[in-house]
PyMOL Python script that loads the backbone (N, CA, C, O; Angstrom):
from pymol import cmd

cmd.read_pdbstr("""\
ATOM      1  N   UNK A   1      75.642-103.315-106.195  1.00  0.00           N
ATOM      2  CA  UNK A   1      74.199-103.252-106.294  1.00  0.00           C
ATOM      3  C   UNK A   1      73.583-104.417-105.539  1.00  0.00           C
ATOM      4  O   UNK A   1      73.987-105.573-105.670  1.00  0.00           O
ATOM      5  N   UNK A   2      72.655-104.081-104.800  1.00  0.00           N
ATOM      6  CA  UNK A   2      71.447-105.042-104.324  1.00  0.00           C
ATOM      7  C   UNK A   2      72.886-105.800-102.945  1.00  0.00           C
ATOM      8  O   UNK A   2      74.064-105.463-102.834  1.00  0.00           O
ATOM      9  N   UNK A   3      72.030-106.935-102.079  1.00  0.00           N
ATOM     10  CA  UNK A   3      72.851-107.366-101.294  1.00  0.00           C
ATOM     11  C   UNK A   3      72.916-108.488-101.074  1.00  0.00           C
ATOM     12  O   UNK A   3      72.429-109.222-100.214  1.00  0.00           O
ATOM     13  N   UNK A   4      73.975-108.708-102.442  1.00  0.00           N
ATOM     14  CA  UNK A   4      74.662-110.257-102.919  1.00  0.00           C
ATOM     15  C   UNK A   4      73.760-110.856-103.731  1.00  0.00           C
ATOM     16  O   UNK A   4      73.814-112.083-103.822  1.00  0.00           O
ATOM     17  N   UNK A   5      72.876-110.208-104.392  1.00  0.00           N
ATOM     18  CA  UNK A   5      72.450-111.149-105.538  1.00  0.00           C
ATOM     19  C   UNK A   5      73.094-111.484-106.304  1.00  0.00           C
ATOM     20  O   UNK A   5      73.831-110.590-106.720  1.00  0.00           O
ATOM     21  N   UNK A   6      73.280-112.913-107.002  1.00  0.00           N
ATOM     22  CA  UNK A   6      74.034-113.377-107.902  1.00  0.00           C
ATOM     23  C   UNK A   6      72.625-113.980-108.963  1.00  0.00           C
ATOM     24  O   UNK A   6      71.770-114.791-108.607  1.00  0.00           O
ATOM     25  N   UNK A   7      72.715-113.403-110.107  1.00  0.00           N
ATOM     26  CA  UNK A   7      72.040-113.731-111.376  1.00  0.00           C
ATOM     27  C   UNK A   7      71.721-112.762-111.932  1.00  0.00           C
ATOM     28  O   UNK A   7      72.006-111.737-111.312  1.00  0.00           O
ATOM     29  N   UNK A   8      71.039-112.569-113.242  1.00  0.00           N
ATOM     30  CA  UNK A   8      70.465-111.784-114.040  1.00  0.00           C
ATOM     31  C   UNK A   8      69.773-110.868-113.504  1.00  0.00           C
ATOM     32  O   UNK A   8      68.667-111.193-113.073  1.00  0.00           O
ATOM     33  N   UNK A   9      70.271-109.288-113.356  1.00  0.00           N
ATOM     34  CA  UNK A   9      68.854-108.550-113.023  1.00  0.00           C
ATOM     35  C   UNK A   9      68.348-108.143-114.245  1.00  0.00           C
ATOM     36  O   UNK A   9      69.082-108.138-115.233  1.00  0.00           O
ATOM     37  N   UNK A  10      66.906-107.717-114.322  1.00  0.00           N
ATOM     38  CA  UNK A  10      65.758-107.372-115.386  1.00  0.00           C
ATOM     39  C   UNK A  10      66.031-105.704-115.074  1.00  0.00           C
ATOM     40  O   UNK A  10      66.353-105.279-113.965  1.00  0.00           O
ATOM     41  N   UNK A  11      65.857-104.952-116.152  1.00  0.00           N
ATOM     42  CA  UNK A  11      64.976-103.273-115.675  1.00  0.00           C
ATOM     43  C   UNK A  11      63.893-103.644-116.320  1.00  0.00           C
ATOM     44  O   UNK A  11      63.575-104.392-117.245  1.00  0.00           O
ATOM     45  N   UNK A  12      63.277-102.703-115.357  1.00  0.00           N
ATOM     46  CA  UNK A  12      61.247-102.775-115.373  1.00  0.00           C
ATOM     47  C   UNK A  12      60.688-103.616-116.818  1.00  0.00           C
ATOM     48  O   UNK A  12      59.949-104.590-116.959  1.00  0.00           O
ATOM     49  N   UNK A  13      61.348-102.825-117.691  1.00  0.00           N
ATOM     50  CA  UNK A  13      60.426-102.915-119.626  1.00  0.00           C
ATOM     51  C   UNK A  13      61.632-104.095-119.980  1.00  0.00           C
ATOM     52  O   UNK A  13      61.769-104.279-121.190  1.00  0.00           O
ATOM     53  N   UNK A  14      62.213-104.631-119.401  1.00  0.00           N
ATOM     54  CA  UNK A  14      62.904-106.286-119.787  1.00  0.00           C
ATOM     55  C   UNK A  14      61.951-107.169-119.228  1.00  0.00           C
ATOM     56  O   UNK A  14      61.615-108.233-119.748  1.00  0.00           O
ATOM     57  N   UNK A  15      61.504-106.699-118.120  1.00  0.00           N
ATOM     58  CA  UNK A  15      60.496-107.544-117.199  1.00  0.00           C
ATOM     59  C   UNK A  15      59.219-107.424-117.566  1.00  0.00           C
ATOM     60  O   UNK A  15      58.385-108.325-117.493  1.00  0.00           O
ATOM     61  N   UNK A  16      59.005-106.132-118.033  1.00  0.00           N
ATOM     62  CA  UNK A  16      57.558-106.428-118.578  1.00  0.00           C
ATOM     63  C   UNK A  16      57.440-106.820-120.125  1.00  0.00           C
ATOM     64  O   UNK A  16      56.363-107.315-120.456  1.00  0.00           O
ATOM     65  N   UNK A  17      58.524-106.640-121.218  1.00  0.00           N
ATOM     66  CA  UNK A  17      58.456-107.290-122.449  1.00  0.00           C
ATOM     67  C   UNK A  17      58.637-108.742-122.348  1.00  0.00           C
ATOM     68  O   UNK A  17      57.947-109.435-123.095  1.00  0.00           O
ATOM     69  N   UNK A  18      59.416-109.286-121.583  1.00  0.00           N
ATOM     70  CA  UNK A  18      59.498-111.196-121.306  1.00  0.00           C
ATOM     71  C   UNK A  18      58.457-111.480-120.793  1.00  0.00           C
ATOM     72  O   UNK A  18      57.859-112.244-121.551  1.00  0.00           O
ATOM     73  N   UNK A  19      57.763-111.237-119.690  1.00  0.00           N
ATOM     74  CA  UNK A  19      56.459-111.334-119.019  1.00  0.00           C
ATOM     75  C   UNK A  19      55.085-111.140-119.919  1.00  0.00           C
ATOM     76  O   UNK A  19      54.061-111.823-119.905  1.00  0.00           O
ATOM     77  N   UNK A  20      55.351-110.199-120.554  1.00  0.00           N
ATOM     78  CA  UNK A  20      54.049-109.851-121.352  1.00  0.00           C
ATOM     79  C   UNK A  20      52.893-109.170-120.952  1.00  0.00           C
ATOM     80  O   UNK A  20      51.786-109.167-121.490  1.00  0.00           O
ATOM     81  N   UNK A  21      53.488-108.280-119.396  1.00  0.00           N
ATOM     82  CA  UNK A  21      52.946-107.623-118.494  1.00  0.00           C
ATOM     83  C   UNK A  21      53.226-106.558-119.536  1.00  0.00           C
ATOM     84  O   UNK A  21      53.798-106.594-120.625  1.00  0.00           O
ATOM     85  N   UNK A  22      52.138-104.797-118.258  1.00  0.00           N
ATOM     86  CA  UNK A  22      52.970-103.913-118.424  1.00  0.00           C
ATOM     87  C   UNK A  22      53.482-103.328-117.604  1.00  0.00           C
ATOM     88  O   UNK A  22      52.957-103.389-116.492  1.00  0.00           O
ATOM     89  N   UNK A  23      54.562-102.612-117.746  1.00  0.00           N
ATOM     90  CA  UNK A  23      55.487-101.686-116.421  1.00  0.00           C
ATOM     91  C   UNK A  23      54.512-101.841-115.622  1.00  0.00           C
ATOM     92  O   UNK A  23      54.476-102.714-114.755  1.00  0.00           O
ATOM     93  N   UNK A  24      53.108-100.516-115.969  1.00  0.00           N
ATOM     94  CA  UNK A  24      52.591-100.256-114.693  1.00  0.00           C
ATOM     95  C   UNK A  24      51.904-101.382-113.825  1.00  0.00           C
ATOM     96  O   UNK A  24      51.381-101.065-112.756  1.00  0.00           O
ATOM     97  N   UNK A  25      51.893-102.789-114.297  1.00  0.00           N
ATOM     98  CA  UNK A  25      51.542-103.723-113.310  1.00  0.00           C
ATOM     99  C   UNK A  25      52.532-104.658-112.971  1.00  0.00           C
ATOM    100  O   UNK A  25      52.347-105.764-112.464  1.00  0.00           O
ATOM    101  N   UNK A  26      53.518-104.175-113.265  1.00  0.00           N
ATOM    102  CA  UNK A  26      54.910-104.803-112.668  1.00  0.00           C
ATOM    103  C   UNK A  26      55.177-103.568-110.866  1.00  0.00           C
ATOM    104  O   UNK A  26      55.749-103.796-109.800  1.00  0.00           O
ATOM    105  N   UNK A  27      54.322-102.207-111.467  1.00  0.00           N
ATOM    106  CA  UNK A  27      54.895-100.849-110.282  1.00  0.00           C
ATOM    107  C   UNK A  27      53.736-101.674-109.521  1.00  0.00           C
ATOM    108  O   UNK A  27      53.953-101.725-108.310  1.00  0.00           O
ATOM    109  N   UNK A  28      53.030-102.069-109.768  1.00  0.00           N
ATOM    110  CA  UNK A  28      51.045-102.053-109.007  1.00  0.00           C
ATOM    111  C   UNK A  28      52.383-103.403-107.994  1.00  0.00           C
ATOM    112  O   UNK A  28      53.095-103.245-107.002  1.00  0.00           O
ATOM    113  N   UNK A  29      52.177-104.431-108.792  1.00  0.00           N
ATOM    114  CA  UNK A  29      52.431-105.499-107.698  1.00  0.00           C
ATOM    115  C   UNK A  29      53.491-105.750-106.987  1.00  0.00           C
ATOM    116  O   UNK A  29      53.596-106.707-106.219  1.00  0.00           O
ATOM    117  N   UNK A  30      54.559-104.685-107.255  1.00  0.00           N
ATOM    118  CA  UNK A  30      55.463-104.207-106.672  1.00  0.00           C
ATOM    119  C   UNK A  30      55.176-103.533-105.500  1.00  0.00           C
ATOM    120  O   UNK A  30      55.817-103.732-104.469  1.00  0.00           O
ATOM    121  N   UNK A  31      54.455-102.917-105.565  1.00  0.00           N
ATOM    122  CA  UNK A  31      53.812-101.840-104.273  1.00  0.00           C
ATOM    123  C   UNK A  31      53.054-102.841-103.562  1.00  0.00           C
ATOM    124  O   UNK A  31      52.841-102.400-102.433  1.00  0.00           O
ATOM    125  N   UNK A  32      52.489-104.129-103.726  1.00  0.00           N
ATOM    126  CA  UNK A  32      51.913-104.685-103.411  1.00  0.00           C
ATOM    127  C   UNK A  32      52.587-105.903-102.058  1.00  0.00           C
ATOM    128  O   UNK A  32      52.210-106.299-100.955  1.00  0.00           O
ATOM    129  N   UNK A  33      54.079-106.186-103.226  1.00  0.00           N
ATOM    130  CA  UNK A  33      54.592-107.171-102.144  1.00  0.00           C
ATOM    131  C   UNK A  33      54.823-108.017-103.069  1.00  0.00           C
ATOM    132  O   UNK A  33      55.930-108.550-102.993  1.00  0.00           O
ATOM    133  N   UNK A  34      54.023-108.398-104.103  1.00  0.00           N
ATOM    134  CA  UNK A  34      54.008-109.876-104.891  1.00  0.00           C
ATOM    135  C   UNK A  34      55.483-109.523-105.927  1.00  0.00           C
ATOM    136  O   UNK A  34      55.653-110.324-106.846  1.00  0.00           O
ATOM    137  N   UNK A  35      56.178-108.749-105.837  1.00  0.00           N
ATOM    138  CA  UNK A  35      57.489-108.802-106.418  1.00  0.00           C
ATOM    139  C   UNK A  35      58.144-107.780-105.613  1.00  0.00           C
ATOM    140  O   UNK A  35      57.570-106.901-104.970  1.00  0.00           O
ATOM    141  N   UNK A  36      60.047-108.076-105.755  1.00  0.00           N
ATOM    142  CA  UNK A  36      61.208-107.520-105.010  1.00  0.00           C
ATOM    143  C   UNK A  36      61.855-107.229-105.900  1.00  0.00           C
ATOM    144  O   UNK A  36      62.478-108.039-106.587  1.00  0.00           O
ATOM    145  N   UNK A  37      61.828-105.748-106.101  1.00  0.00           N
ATOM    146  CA  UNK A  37      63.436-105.441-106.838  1.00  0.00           C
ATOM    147  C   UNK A  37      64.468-105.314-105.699  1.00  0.00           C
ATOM    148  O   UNK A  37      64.394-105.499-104.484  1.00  0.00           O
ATOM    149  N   UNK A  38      65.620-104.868-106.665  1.00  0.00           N
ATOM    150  CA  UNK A  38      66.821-104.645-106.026  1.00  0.00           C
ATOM    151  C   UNK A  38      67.182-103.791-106.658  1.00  0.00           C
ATOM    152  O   UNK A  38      67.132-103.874-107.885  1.00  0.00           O
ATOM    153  N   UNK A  39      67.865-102.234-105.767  1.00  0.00           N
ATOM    154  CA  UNK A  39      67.754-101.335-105.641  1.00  0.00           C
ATOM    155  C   UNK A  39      69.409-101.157-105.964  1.00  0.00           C
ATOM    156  O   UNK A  39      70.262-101.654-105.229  1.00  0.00           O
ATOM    157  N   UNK A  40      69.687-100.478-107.012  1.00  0.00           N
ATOM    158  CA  UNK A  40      70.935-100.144-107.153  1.00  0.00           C
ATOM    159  C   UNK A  40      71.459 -98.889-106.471  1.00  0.00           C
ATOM    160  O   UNK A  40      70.693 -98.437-105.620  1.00  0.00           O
ATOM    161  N   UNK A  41      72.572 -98.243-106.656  1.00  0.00           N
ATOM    162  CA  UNK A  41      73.036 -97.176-105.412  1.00  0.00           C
ATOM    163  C   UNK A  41      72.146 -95.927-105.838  1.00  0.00           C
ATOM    164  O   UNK A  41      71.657 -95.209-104.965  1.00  0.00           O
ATOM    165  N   UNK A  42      71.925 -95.656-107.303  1.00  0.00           N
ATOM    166  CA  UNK A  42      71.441 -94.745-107.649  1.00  0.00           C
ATOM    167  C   UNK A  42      69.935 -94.969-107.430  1.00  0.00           C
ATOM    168  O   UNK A  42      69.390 -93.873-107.561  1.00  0.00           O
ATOM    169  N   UNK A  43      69.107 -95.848-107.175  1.00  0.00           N
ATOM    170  CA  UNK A  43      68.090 -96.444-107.060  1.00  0.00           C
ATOM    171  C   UNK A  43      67.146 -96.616-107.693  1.00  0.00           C
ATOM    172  O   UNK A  43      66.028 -96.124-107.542  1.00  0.00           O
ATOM    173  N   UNK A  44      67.534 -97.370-108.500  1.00  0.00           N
ATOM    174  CA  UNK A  44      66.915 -97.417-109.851  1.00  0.00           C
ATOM    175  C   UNK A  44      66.387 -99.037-109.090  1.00  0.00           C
ATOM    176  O   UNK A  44      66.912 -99.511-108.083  1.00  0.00           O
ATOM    177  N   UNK A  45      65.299 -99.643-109.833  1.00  0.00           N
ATOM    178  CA  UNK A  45      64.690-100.596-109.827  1.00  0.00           C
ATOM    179  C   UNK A  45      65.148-101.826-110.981  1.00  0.00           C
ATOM    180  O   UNK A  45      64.931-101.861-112.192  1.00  0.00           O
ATOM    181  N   UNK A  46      65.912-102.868-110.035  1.00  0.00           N
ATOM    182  CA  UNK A  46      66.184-104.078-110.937  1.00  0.00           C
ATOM    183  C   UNK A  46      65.345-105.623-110.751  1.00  0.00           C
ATOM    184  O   UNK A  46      65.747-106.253-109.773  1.00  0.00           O
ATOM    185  N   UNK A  47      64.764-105.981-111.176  1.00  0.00           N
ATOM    186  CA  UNK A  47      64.537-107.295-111.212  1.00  0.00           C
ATOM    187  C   UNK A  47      65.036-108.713-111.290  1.00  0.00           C
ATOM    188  O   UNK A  47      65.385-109.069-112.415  1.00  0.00           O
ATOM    189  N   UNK A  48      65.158-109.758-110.136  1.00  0.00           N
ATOM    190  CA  UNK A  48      65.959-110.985-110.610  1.00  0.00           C
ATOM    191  C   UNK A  48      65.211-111.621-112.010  1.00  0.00           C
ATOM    192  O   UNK A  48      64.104-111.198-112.343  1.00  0.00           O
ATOM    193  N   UNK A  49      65.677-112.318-112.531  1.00  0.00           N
ATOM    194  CA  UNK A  49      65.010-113.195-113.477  1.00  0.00           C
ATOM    195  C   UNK A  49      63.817-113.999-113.169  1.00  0.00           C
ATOM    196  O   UNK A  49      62.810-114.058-113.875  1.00  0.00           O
ATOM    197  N   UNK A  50      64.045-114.720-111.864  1.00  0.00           N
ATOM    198  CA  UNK A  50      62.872-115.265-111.460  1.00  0.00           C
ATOM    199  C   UNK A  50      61.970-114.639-111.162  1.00  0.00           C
ATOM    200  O   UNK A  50      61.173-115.373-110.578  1.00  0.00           O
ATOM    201  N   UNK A  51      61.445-113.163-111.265  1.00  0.00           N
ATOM    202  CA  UNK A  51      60.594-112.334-111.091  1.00  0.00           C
ATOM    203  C   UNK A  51      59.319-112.631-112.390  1.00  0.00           C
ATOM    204  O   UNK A  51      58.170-112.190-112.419  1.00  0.00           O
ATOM    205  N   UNK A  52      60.100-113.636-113.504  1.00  0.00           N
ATOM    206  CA  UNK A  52      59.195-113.427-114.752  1.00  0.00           C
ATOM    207  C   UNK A  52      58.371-114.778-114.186  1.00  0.00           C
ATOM    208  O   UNK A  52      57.161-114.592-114.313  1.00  0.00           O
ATOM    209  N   UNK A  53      58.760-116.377-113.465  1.00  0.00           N
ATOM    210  CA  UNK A  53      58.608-116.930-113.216  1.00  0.00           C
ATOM    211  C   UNK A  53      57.026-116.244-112.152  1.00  0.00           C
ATOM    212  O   UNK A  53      55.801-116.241-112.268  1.00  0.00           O
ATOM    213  N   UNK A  54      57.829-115.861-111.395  1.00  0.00           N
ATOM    214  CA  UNK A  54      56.383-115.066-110.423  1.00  0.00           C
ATOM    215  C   UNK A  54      54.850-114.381-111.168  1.00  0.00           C
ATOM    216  O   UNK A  54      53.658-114.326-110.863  1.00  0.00           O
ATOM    217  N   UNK A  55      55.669-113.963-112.224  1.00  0.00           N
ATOM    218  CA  UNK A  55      54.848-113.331-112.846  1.00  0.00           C
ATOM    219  C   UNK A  55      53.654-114.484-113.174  1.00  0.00           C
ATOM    220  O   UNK A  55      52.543-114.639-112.667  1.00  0.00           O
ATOM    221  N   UNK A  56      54.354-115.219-114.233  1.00  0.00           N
ATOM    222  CA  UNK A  56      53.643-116.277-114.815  1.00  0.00           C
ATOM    223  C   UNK A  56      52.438-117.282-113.297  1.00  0.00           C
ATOM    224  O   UNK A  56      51.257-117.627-113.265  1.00  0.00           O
ATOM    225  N   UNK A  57      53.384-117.367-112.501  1.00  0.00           N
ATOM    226  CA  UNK A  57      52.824-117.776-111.599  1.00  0.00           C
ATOM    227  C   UNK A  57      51.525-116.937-110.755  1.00  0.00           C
ATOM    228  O   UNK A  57      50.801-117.791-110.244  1.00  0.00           O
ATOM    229  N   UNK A  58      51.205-116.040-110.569  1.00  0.00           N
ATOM    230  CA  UNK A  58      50.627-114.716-110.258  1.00  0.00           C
ATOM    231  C   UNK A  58      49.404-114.650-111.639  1.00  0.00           C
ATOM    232  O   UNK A  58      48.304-114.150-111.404  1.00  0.00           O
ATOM    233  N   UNK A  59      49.667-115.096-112.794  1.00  0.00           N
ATOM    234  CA  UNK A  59      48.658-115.002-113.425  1.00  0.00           C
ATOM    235  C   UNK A  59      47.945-116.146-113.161  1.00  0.00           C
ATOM    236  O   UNK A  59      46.736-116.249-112.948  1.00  0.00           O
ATOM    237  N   UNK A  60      49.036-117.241-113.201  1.00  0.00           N
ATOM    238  CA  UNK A  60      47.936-118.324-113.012  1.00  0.00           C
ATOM    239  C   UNK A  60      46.881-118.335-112.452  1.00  0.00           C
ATOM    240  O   UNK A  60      45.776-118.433-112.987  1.00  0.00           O
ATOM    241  N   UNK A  61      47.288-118.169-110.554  1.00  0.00           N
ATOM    242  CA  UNK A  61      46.479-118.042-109.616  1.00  0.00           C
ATOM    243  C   UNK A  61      45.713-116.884-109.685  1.00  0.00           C
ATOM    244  O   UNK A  61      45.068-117.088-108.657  1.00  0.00           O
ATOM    245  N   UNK A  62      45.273-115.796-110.114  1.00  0.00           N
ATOM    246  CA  UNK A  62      44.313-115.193-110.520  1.00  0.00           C
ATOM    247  C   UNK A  62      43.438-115.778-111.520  1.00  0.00           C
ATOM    248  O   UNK A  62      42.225-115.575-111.483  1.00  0.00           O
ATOM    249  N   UNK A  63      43.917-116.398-112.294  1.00  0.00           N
ATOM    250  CA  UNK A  63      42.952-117.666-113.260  1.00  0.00           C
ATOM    251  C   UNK A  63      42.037-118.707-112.616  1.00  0.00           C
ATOM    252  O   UNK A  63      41.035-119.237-113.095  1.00  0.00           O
ATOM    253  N   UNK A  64      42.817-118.942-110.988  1.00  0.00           N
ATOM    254  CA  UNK A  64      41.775-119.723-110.443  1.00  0.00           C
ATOM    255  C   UNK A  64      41.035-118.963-109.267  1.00  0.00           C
ATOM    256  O   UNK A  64      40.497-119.571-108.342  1.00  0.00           O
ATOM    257  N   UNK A  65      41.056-117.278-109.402  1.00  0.00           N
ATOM    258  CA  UNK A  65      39.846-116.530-108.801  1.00  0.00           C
ATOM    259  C   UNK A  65      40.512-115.909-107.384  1.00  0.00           C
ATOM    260  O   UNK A  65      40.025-115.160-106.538  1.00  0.00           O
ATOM    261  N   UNK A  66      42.188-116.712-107.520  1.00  0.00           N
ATOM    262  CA  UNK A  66      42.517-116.184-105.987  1.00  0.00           C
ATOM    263  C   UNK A  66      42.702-114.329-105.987  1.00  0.00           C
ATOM    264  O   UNK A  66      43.247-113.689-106.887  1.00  0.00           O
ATOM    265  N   UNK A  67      42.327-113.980-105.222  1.00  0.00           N
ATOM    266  CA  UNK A  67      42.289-112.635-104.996  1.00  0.00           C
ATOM    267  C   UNK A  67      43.878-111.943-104.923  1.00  0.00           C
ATOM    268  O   UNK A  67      44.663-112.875-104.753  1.00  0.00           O
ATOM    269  N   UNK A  68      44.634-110.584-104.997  1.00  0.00           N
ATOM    270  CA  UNK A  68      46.002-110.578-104.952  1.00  0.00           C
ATOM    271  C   UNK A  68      46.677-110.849-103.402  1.00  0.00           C
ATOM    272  O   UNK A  68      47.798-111.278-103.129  1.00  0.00           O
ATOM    273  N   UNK A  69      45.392-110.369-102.354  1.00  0.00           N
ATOM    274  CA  UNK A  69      45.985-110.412-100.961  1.00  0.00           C
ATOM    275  C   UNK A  69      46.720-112.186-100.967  1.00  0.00           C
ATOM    276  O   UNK A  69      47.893-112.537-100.842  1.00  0.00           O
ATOM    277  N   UNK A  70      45.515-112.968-101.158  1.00  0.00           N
ATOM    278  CA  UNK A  70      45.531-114.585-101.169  1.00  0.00           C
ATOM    279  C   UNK A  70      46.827-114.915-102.196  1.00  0.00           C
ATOM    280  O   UNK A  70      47.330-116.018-101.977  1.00  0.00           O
ATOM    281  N   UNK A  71      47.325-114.291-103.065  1.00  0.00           N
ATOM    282  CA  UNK A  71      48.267-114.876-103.579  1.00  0.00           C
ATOM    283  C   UNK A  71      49.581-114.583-103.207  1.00  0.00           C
ATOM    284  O   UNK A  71      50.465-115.428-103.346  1.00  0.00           O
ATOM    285  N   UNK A  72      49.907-112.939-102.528  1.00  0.00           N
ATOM    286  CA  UNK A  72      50.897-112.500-101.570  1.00  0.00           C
ATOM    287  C   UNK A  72      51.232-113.716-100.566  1.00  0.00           C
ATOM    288  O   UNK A  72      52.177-114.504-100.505  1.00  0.00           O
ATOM    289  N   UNK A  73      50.281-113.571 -99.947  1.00  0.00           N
ATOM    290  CA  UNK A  73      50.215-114.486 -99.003  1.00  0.00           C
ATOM    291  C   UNK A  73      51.261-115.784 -99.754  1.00  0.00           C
ATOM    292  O   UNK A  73      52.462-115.775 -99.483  1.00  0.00           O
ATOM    293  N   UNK A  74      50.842-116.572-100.440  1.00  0.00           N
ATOM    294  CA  UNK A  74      51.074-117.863-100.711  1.00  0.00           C
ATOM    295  C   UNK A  74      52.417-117.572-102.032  1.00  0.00           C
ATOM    296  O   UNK A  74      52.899-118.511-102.665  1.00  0.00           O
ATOM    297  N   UNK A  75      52.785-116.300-102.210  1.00  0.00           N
ATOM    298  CA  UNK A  75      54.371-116.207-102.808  1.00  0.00           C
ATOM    299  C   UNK A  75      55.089-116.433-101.643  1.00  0.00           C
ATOM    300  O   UNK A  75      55.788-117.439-101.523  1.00  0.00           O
ATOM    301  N   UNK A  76      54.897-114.884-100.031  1.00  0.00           N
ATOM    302  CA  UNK A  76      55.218-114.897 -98.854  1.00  0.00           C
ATOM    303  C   UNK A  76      56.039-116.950 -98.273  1.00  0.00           C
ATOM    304  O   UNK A  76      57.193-117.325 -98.065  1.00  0.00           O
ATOM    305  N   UNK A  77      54.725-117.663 -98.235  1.00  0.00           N
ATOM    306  CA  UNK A  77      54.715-118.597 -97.917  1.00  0.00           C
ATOM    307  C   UNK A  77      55.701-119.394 -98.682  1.00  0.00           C
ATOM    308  O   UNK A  77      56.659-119.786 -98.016  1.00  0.00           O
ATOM    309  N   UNK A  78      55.682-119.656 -99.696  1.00  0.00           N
ATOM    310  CA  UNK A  78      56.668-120.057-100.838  1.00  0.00           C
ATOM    311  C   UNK A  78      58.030-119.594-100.710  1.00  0.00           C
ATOM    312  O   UNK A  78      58.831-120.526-100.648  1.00  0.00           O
ATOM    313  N   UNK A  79      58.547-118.416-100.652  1.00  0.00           N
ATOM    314  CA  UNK A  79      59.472-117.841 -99.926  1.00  0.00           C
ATOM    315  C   UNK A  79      59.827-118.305 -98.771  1.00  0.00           C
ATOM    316  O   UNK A  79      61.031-118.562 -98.781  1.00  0.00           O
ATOM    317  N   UNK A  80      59.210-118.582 -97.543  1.00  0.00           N
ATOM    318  CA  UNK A  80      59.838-118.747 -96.433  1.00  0.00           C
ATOM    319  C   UNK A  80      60.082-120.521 -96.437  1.00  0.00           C
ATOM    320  O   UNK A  80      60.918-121.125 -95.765  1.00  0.00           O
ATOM    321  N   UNK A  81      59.354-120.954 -97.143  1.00  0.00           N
ATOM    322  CA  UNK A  81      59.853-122.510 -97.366  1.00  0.00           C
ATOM    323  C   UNK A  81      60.977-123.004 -98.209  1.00  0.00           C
ATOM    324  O   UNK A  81      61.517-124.099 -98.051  1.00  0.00           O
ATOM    325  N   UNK A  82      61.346-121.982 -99.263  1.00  0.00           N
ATOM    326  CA  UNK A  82      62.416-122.429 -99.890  1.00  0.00           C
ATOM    327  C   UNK A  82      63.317-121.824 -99.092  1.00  0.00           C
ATOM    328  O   UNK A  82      64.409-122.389 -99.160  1.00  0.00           O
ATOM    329  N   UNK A  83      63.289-120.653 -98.168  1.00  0.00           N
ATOM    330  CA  UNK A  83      64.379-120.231 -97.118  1.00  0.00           C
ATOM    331  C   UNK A  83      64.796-121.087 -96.546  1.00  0.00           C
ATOM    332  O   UNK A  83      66.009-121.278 -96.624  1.00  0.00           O
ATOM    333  N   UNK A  84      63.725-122.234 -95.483  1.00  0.00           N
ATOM    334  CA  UNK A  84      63.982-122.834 -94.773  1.00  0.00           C
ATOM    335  C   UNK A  84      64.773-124.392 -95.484  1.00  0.00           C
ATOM    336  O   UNK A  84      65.736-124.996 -95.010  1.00  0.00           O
ATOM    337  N   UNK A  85      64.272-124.607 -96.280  1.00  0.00           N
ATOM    338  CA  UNK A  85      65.108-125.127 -96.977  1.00  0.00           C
ATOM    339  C   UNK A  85      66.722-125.913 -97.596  1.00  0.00           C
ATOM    340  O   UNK A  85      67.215-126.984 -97.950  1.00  0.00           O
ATOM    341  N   UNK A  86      67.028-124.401 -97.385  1.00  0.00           N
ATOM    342  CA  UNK A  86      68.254-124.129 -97.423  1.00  0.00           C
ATOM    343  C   UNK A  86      69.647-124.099 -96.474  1.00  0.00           C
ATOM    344  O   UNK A  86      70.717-123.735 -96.960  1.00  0.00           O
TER     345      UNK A  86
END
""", "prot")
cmd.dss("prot")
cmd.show_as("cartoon", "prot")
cmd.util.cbc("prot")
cmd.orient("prot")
C-alpha cells in the first residue's frame, strides 16, 4: 500500500473522530489539496497520522480569516521546505 510510507495510516472516520472533523470535510479538503491520502491497491483512502496535525493546523489558520486557497498554498509551501530539508 501507498509508496513507502512508513507510519500509522488513519481510515477517513479514525481521521475524522481524532480530528473532531467530519468525513465530509476531511472528502471537501481532500479534493481541495489541503490533505493526501494514500491509496491502497483496492483504493480505498488512508490517512498518515500527521494528517490530524494538518487538520488542527488548517483550523487554526481559518481562525485568523485565511481563506482555504491561502492556506493550500502555505501547507504546499511547508511541504516543499521540509522536502528540501532533508
Amino acid at each position: 500500500m501507498g509508496s513507502g510510507f512508513i507510519g500509522k495510516l488513519l481510515k477517513i472516520g479514525e481521521l475524522a473522530a481524532l480530528a473532531g472533523v467530519s468525513k465530509r470535510t476531511i472528502d471537501y479538503y481532500t479534493q481541495l489539496g489541503l490533505l493526501e491520502p494514500v491509496r491502497s491497491e483496492t483504493n480505498y483512502r488512508y490517512y498518515p497520522e500527521e494528517s490530524i496535525e494538518h487538520l488542527q493546523l488548517i483550523h487554526a489558520l481559518k481562525k485568523q480569516h485565511l481563506t482555504l486557497e491561502e492556506i493550500r498554498e502555505r501547507l504546499q509551501l511547508m511541504k516543499k521546505t521540509a522536502c528540501s530539508d532533508e
